[in-house]
C-alpha positions as CSV (number, residue, x, y, z in Angstrom):
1,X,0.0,0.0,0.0
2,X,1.5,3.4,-1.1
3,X,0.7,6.8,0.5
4,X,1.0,9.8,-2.2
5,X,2.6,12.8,-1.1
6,X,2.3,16.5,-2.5
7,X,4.5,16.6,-5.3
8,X,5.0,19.7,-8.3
9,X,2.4,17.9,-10.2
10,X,-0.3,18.7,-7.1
11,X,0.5,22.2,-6.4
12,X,-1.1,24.0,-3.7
13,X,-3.6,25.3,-6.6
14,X,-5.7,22.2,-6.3
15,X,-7.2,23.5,-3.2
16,X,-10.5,25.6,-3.1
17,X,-12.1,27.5,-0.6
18,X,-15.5,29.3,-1.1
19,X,-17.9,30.4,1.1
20,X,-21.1,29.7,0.4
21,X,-24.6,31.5,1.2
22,X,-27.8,29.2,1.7
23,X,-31.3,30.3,1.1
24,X,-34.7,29.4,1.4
25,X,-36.2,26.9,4.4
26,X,-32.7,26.3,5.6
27,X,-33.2,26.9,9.2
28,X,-34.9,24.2,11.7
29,X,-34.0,21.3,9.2
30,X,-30.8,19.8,10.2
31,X,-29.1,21.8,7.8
32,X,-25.8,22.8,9.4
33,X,-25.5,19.2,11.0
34,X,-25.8,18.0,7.9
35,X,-23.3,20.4,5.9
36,X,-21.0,19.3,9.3
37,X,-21.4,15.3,8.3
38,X,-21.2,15.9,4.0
39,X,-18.3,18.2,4.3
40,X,-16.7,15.3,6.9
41,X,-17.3,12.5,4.5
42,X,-15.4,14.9,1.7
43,X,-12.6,15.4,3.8
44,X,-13.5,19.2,3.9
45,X,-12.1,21.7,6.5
46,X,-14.1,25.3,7.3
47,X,-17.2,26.0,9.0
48,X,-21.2,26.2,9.3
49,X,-23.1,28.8,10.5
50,X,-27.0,30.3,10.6
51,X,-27.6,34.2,10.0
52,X,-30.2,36.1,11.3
53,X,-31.5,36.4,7.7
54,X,-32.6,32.9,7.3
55,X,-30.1,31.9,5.7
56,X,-27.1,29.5,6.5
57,X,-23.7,30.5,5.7
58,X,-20.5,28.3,5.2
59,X,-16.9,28.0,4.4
60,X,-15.7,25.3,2.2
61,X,-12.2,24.2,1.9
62,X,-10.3,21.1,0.6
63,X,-9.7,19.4,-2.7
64,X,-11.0,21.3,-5.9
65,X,-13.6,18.7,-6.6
66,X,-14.7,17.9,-3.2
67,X,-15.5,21.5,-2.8
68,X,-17.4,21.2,-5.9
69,X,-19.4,18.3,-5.1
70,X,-20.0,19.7,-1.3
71,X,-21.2,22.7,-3.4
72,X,-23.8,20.6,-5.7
73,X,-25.2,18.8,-2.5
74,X,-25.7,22.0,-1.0
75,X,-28.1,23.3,-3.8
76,X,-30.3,20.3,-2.4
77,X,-29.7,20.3,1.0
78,X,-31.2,17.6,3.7
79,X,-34.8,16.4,2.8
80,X,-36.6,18.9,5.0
81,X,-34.7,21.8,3.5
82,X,-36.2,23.7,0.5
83,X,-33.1,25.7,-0.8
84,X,-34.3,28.8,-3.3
85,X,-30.8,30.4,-3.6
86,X,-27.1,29.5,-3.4
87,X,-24.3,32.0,-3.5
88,X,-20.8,31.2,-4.1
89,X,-18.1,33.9,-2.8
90,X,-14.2,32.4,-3.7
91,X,-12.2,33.1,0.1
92,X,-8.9,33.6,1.3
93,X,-10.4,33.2,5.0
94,X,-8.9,30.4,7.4
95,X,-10.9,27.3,7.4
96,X,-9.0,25.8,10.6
97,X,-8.4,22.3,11.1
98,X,-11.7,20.8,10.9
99,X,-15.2,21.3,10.4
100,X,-17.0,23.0,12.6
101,X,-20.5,24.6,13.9
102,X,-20.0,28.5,14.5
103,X,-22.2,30.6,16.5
104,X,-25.4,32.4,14.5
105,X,-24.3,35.9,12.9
């Protein structure tokens, strides 16, 4: 069993982070503990978070097309969500080292 390593074919450019702004009934449906287990399963690092607008806001960071992906199952959300809007922002922000839940803004 091999382990790959970064190497100048898998520059620092493969990672994406975005920040990404939920609407419609994305609040009271297990939205940001779901965003916390799909962005675990995808190896993604950053954050989840609920705004006083209704909306649910989070920060996305990891491989290109895991980000991608993360972004695609966002549009749909958990079964009780009813998402009417997605906004993608590209960010230089932090993600940390993990996923997390942050405090409502």
């Amino acid at each position: 069993m091999t382990t790959t390593q970064a190497t100048s074919d898998s520059p620092q450019s493969s990672t994406k982070t975005v920040r990404l702004v939920i609407k419609g009934r994305v609040q009271g449906v297990f939205y940001r503990n779901w965003t916390i287990e799909n962005a675990t399963q995808l190896g993604l690092k950053g954050w989840v978070r609920n705004r006083r607008d209704g909306s649910v806001e989070t920060l996305l960071s990891g491989n290109s097309d895991a980000v991608q992906e993360m972004e695609q199952r966002c549009r749909r959300g958990p079964p009780s969500a009813m998402v009417t809007g997605l906004e993608v922002y590209p960010s230089t922000d932090d993600p940390g080292s993990g996923f997390e839940r942050k405090q409502t803004v």
